[in-house]
Backbone as ProteinMPNN parsed JSONL, in Angstrom:
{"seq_chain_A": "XXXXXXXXXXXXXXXXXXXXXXXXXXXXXXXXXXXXXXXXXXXXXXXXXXXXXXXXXXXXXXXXXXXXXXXXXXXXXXXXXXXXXXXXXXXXXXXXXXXXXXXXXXXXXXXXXX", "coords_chain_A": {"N_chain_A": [[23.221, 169.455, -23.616], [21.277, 171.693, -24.82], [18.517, 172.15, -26.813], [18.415, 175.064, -29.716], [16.713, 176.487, -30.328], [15.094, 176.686, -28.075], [16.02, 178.174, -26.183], [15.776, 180.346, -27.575], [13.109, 180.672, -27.854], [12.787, 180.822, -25.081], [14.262, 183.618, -24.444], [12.784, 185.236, -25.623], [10.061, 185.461, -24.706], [11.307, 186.072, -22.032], [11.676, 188.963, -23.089], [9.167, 189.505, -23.841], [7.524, 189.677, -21.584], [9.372, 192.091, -20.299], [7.962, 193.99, -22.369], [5.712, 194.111, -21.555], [5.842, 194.96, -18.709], [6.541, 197.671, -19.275], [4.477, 198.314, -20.882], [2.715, 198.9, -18.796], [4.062, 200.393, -16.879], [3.235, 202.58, -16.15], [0.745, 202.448, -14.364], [-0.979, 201.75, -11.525], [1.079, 200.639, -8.494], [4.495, 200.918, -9.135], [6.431, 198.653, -9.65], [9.273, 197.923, -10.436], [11.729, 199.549, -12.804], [11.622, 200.623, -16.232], [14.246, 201.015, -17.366], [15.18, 199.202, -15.864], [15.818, 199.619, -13.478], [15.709, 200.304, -9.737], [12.948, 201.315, -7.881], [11.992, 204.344, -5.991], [10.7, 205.839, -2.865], [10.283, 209.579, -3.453], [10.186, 213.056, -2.5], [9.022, 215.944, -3.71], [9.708, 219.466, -3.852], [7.307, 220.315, -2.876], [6.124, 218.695, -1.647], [4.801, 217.096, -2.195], [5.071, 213.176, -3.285], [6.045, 210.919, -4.57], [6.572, 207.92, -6.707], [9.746, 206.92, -7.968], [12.375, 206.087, -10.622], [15.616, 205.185, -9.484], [17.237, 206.382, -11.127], [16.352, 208.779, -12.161], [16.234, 210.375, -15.041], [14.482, 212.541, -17.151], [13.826, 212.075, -19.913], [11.654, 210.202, -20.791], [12.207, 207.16, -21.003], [12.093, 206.268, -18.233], [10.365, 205.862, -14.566], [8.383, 208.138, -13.042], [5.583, 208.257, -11.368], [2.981, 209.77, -9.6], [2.417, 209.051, -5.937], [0.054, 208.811, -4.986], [-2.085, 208.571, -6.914], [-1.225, 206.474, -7.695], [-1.762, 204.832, -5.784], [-4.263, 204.902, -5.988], [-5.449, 204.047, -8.179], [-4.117, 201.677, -7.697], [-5.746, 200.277, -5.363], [-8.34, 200.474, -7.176], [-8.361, 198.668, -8.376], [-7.443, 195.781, -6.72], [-9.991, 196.547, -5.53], [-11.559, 195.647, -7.674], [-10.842, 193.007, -8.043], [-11.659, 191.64, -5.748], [-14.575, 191.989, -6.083], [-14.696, 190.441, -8.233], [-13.384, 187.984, -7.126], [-15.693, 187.659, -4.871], [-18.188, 187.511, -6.897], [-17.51, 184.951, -8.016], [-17.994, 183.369, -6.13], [-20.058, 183.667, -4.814], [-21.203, 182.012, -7.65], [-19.923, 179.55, -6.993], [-21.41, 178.682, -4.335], [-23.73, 178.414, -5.623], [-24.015, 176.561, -7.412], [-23.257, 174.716, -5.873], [-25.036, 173.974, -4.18], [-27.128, 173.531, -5.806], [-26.178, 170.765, -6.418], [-25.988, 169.197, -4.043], [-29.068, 169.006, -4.154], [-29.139, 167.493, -6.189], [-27.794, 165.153, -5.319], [-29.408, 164.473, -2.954], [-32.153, 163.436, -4.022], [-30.755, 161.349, -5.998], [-29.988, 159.747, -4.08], [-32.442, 159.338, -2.899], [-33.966, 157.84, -4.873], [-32.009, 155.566, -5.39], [-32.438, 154.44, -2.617], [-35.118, 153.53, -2.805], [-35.095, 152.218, -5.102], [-34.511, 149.55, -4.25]], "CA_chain_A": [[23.114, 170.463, -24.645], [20.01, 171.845, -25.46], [17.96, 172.726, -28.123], [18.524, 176.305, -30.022], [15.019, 177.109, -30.563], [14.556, 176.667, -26.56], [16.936, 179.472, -26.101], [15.284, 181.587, -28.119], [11.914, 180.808, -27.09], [12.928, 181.558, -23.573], [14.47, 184.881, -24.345], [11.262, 185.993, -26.881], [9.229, 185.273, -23.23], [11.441, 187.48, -21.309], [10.8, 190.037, -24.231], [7.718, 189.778, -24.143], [7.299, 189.817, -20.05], [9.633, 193.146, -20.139], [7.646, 194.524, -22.615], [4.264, 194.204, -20.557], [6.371, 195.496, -17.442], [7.329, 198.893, -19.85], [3.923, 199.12, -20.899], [2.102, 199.252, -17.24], [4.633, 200.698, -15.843], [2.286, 204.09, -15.202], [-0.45, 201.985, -13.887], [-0.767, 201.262, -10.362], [2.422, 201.193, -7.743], [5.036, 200.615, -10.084], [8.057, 197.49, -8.865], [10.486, 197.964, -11.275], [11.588, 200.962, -13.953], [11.568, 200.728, -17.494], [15.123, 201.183, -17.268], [15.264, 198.335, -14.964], [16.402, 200.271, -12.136], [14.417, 199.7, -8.654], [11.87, 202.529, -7.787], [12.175, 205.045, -4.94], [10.062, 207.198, -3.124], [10.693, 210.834, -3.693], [9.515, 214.009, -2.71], [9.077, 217.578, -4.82], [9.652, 220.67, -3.221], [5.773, 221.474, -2.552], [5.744, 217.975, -0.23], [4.392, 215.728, -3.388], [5.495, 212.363, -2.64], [6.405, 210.053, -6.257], [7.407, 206.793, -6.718], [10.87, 207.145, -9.088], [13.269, 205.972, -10.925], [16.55, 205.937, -8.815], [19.0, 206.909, -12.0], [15.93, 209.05, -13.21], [15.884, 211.562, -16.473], [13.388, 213.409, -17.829], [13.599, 211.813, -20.671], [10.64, 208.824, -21.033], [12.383, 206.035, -20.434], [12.381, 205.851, -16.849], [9.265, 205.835, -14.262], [8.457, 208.915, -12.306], [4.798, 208.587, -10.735], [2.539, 210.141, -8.265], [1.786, 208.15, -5.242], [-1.634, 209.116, -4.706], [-3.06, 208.202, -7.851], [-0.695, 204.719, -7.728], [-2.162, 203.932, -4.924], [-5.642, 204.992, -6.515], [-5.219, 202.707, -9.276], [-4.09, 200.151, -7.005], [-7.223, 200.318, -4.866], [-9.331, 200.84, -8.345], [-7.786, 197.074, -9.115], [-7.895, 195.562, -5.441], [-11.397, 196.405, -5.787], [-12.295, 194.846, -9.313], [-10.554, 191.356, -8.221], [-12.388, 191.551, -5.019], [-15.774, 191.912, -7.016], [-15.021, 188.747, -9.347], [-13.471, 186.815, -6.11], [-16.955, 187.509, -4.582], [-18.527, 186.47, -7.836], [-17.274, 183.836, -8.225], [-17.915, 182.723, -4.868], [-21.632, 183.271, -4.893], [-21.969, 181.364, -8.127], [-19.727, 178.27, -6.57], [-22.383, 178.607, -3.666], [-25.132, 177.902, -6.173], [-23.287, 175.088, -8.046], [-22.868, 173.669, -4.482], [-26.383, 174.062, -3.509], [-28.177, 172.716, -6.743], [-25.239, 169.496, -6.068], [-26.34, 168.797, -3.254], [-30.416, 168.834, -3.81], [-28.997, 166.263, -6.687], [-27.707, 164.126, -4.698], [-30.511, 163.484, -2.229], [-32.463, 162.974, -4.819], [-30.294, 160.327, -6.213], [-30.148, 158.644, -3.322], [-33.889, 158.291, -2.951], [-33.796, 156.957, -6.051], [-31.573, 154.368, -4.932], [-32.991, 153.233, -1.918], [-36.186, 153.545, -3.569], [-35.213, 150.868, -6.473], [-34.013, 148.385, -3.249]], "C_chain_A": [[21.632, 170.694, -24.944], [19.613, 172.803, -26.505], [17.805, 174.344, -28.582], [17.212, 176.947, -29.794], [14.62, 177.107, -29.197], [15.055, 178.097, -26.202], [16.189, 180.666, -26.267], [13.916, 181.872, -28.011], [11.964, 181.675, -25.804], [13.012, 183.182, -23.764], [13.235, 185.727, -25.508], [10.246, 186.596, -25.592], [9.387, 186.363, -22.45], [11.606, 188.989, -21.913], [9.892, 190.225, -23.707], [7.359, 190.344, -22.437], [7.737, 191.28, -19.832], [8.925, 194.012, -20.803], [6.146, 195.185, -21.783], [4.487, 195.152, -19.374], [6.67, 197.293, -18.137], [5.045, 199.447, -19.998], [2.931, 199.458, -20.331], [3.092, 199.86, -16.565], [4.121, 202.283, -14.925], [1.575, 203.796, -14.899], [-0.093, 201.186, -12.153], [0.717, 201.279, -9.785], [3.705, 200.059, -8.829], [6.322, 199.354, -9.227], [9.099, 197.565, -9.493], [10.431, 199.182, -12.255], [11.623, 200.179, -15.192], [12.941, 200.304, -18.134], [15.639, 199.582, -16.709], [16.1, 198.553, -13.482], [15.078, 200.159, -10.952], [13.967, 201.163, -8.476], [12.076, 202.561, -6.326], [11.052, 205.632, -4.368], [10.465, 208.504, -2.835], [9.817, 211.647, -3.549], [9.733, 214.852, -3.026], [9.409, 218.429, -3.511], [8.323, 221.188, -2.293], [5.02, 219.984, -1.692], [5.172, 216.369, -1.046], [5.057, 214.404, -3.132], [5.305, 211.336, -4.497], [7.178, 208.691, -5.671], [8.248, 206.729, -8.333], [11.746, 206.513, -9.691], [14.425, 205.922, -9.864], [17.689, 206.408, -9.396], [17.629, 207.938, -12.8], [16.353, 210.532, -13.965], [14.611, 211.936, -16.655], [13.092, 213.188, -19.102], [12.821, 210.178, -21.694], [10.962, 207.72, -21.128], [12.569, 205.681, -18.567], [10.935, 206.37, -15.76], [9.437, 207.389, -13.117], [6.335, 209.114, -12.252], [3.929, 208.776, -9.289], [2.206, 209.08, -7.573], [0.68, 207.892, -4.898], [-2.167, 208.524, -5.677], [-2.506, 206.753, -7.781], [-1.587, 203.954, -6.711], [-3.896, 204.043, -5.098], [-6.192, 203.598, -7.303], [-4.903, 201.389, -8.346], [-5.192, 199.443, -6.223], [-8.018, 199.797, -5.955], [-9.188, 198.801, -8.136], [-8.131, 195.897, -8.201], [-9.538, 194.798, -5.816], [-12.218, 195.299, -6.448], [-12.092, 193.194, -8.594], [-11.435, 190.789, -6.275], [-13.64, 191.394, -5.212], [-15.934, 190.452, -7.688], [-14.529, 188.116, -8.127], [-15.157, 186.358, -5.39], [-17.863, 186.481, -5.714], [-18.906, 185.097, -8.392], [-17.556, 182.389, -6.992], [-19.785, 182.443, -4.016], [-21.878, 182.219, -6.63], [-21.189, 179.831, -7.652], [-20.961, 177.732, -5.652], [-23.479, 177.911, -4.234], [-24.712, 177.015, -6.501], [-23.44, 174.243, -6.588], [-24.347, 173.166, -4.287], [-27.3, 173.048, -4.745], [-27.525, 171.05, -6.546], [-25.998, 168.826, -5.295], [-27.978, 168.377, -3.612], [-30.163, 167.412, -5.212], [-29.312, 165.237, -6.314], [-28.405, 163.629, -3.773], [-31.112, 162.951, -3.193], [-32.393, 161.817, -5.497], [-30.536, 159.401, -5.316], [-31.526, 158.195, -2.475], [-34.124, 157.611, -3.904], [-33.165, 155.398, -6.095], [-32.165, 154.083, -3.861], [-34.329, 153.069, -2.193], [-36.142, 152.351, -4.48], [-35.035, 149.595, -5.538], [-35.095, 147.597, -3.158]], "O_chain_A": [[20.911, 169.764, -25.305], [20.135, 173.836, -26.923], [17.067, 174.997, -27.845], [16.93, 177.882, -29.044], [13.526, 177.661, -29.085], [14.278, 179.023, -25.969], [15.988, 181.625, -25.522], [13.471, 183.019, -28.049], [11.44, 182.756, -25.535], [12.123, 183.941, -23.377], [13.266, 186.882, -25.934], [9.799, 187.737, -25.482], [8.588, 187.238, -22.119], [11.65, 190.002, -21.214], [9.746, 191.225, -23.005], [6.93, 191.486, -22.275], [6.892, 191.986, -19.28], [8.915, 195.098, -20.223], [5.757, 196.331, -21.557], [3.643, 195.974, -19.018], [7.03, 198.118, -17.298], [4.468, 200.408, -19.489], [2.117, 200.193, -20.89], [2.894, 199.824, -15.351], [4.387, 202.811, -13.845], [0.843, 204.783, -14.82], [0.764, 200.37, -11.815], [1.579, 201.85, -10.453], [3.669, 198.855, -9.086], [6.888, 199.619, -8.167], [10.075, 197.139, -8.877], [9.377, 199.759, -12.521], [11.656, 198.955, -15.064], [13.02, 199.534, -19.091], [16.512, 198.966, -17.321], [16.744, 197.81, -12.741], [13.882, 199.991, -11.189], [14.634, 202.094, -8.928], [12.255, 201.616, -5.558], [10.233, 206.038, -5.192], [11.108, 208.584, -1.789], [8.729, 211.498, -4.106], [10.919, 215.095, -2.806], [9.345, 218.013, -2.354], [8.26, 222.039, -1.406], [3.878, 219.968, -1.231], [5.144, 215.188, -0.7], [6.037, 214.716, -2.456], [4.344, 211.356, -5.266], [7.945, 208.469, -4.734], [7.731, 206.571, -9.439], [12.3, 206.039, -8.699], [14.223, 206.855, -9.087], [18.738, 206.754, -8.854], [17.727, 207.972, -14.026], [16.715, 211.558, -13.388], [13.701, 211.352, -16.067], [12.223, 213.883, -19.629], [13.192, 209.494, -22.648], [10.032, 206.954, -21.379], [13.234, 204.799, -18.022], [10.379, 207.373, -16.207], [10.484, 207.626, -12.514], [5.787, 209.95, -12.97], [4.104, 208.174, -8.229], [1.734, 208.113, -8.171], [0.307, 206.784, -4.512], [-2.973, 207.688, -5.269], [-3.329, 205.838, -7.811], [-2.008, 202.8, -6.792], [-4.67, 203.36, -4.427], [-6.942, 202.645, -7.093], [-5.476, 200.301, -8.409], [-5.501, 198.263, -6.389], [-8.449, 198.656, -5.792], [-10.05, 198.002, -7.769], [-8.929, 195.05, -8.603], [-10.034, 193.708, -6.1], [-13.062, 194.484, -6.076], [-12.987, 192.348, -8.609], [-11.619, 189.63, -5.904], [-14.105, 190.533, -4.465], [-16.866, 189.648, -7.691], [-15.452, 187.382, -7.776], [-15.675, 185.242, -5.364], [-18.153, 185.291, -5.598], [-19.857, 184.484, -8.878], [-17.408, 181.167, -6.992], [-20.352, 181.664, -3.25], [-22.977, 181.665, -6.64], [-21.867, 178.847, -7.947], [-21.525, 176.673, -5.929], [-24.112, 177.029, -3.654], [-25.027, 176.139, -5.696], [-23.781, 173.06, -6.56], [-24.648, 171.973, -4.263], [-27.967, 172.047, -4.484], [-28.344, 170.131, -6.526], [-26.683, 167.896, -5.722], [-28.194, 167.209, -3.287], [-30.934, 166.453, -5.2], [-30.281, 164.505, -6.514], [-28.265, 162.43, -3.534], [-30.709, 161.814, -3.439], [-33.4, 161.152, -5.739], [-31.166, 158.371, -5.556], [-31.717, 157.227, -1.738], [-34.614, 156.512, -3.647], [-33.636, 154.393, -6.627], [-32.718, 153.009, -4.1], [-34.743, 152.108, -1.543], [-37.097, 151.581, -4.577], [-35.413, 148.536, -6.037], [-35.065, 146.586, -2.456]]}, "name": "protein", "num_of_chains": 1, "seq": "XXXXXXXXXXXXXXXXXXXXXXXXXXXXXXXXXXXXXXXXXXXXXXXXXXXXXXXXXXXXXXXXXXXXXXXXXXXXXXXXXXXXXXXXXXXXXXXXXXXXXXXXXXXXXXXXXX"}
């Protein structure tokens, strides 16, 4: 048996998780609807190409965007975490590098005191 308040924790969580999912869901290539229906792609009359809803309305609960810009935004994003991976990867470099001139150091130090 477990505890009530776990329960309700849990389901606050997946609240909270669906809400996040509702309110990105026009940002970048969308995985799920609003609705919670799975996303299609669809094209207009004039060749437009959307990623949709597959029960959708016209009436703002349900996802209907362009692919071009999704996949803009998705790029845009890509990008950014490509930037801080780099980042992050030149300042490990330095951390590494100053480490190292430490540790010789140290260890003239030690065979130095011998």
């Amino acid at each position: 048996m477990t505890d009530p308040h776990y329960a309700d924790m849990k389901q606050h969580k997946r609240d909270y998780d669906w809400l996040e999912c509702v309110a990105y869901a026009h940002y970048c290539i969308p995985k799920k609807c609003a609705c919670g229906g799975p996303i299609t792609v669809e094209t207009d009359e004039r060749g437009r190409h959307y990623y949709a809803c597959k029960v959708f309305e016209d009436d703002g609960l349900h996802i209907r965007h362009g692919c071009f810009s999704a996949i803009e935004e998705e790029l845009d994003e890509l990008k950014k975490q490509y930037r801080e991976e780099v980042s992050l990867r030149c300042k490990l470099q330095y951390e590494l590098a100053v480490m190292s001139t430490e540790i010789k150091e140290l260890k003239k130090l030690i065979m130095g005191s011998r």
